[in-house]
C-alpha positions as CSV (number, residue, x, y, z in Angstrom):
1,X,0.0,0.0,0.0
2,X,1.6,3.1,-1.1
3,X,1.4,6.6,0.3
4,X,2.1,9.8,-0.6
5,X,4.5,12.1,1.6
6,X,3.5,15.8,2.5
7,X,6.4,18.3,4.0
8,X,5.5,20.8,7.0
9,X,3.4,22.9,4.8
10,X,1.1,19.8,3.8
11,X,2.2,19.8,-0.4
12,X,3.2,16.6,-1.8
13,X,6.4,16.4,-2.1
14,X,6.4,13.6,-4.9
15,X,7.3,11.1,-2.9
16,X,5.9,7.8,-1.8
17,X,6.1,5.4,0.8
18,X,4.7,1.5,1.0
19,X,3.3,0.4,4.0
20,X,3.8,-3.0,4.7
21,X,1.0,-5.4,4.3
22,X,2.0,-7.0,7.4
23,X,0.8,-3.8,9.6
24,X,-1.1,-1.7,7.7
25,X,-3.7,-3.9,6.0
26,X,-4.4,-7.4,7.9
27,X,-7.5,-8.8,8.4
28,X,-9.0,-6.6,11.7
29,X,-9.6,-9.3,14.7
30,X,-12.6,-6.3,16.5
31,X,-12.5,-8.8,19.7
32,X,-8.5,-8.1,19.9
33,X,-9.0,-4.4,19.9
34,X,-12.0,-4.7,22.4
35,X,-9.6,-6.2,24.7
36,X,-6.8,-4.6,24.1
37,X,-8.5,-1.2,24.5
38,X,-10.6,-2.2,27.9
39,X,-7.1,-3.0,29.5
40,X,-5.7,0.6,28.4
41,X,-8.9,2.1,30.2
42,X,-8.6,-0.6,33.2
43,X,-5.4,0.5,33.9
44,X,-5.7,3.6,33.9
45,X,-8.2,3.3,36.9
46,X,-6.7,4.4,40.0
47,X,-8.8,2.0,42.3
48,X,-8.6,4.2,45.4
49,X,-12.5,4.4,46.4
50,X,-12.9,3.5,49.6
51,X,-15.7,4.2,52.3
52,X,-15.3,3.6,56.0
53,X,-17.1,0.7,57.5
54,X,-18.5,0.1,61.2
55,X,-15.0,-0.8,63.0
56,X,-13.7,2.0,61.2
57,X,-16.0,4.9,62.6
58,X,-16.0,6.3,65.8
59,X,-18.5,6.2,68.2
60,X,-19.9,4.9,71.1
61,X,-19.9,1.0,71.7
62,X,-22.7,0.7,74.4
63,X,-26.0,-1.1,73.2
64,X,-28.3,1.7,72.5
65,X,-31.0,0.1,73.8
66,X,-32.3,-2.9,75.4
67,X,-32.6,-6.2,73.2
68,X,-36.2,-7.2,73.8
69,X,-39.4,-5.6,74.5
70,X,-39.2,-2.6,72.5
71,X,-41.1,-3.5,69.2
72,X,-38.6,-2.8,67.5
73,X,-35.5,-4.8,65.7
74,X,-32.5,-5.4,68.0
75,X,-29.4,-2.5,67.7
76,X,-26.3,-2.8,69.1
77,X,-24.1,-0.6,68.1
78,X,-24.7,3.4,67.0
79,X,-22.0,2.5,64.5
80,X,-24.2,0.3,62.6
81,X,-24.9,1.5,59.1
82,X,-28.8,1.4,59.4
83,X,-28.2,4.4,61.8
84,X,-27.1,8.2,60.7
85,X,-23.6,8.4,61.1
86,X,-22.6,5.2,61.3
87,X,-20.8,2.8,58.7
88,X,-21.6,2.1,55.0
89,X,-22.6,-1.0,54.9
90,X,-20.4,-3.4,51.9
91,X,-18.8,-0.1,50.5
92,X,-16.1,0.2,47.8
93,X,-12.8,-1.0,49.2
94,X,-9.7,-0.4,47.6
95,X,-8.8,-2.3,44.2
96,X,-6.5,-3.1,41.3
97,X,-8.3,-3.3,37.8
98,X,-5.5,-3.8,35.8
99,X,-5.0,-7.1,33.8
100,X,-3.0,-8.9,31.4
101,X,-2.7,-10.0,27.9
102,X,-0.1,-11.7,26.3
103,X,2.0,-9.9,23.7
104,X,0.6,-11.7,20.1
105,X,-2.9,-10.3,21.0
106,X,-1.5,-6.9,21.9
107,X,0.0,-7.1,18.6
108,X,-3.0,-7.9,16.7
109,X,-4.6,-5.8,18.3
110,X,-2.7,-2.8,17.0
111,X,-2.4,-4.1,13.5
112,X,-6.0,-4.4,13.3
113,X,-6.2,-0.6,15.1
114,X,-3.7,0.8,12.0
115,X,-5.4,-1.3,9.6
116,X,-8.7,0.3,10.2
117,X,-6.9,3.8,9.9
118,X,-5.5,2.6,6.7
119,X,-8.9,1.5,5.5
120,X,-10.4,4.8,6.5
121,X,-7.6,7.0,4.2
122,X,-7.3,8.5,7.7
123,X,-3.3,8.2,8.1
124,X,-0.9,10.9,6.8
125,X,2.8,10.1,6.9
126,X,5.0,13.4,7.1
127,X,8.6,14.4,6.1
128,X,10.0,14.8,9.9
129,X,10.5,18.0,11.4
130,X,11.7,20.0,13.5
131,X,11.3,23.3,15.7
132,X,14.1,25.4,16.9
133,X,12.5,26.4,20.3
134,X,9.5,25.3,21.9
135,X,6.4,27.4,20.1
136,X,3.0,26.6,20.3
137,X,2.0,29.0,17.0
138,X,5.2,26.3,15.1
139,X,2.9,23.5,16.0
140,X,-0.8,25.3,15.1
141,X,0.7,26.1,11.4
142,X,1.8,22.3,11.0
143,X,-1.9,21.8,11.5
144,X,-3.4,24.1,9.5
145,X,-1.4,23.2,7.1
146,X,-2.5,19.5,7.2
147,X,-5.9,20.5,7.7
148,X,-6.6,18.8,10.9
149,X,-6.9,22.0,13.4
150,X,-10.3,20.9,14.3
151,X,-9.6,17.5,14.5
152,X,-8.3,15.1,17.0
153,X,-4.8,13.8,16.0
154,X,-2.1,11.6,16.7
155,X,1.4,12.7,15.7
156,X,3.9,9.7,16.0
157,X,7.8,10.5,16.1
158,X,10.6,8.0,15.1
159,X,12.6,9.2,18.8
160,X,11.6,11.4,21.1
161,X,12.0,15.1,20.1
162,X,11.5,17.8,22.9
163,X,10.4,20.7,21.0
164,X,7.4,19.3,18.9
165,X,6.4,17.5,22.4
166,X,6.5,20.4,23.9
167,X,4.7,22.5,21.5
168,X,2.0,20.4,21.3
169,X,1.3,20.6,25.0
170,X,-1.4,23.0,24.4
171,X,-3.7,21.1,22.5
172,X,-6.1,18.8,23.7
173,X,-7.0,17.6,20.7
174,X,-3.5,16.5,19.5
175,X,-1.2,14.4,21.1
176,X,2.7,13.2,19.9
177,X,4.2,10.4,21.2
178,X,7.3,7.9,20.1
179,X,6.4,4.9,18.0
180,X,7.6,2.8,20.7
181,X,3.9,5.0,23.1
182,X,1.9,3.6,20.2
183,X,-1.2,1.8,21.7
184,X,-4.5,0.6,19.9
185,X,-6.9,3.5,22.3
186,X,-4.7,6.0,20.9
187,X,-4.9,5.2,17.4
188,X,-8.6,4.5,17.3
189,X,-9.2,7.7,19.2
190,X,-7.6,10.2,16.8
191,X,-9.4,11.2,13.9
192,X,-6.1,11.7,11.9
193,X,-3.3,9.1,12.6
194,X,0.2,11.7,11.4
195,X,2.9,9.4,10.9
196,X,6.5,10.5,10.8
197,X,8.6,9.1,8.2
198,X,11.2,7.9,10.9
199,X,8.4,6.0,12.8
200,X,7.3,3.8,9.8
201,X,10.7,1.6,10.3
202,X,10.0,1.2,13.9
203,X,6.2,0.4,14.0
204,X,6.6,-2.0,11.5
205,X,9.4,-3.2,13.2
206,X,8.1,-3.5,16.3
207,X,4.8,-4.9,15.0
208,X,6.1,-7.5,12.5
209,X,7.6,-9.7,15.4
């Protein structure tokens, strides 16, 4: 599958890359990037809810009242979470969500993610580039110039490049990382999946195992 390269200002600059079969246009497994995408969200889950149960409150211990002849249920404690005040009765306790998948289906999982990109004539690969200090405006006119201003969008670098990271902080909508930060949420969340010229040897790479 061949695609055509566009410099910082978005022209086509006559060239053309091929993206390999392997990555880029596979038969999408959906079930691999349900699962693959539910442990990105799991794991992002902090799991710190917790509520304080009956031994955990303070208050007085003595039986509020006596245990027959009242008409009424028995009650020991004030504590007891059918009273105001007292404990929440099988609240949230602390938790880990996170889970594990083995490495082919993680794989697959991305594959299938790029492929639908691919599919959807939604990827752009990009001559890389450069700023000389970190400028939000540099980053806004790469944009504009590919179009995407108003659209969410992944930029994916070949290595880590300080500048561009930097002036992209801005944008909530757009988001650069290293090929090797490359996960199936991200990709299906962009609208526009911007790939760097220098990235296409190390997705594939990294992808093809």
């Amino acid at each position: 599958m061949k695609v055509a390269v566009v410099d910082i200002n978005g022209k086509d600059t006559g060239r053309k890359v091929e993206l390999s079969k392997d990555v880029f246009a596979i038969e999408p497994n959906n079930h691999a990037v349900y699962l693959d995408v539910k442990q990105y969200l799991a794991n992002q889950r902090q799991g710190t809810h917790k509520s304080k149960e009956r031994s955990e409150i303070a208050g007085s211990t003595r039986k509020i009242k006596k245990q027959k002849g009242t008409g009424t249920a028995r009650a020991g404690s004030i504590k007891s979470g059918v009273f105001k005040g007292g404990g929440r009765m099988f609240g949230p306790r602390p938790k880990d969500y996170s889970f594990k998948l083995n490495k082919n289906l993680k794989r697959l999982a991305r594959k299938s993610a790029l492929t639908m990109k691919a599919n959807d004539e939604s990827i752009v690969v990009m001559e890389d580039f450069n700023f000389d200090t970190p400028k939000t405006k540099n980053f806004t006119n790469v944009l504009k110039a590919l179009g995407i201003e108003d659209k969410k969008s992944l930029f994916v670098l070949g290595a880590s490049n300080k500048n561009v990271y930097l002036s992209s902080r801005n944008f909530v909508g757009s988001e650069v990382v290293t090929n090797s930060e490359l996960n199936t949420y991200k990709i299906l969340n962009a609208n526009k999946l911007v790939l760097l010229e220098s990235s296409l040897e190390g997705i594939e790479s990294n992808l093809s195992k």
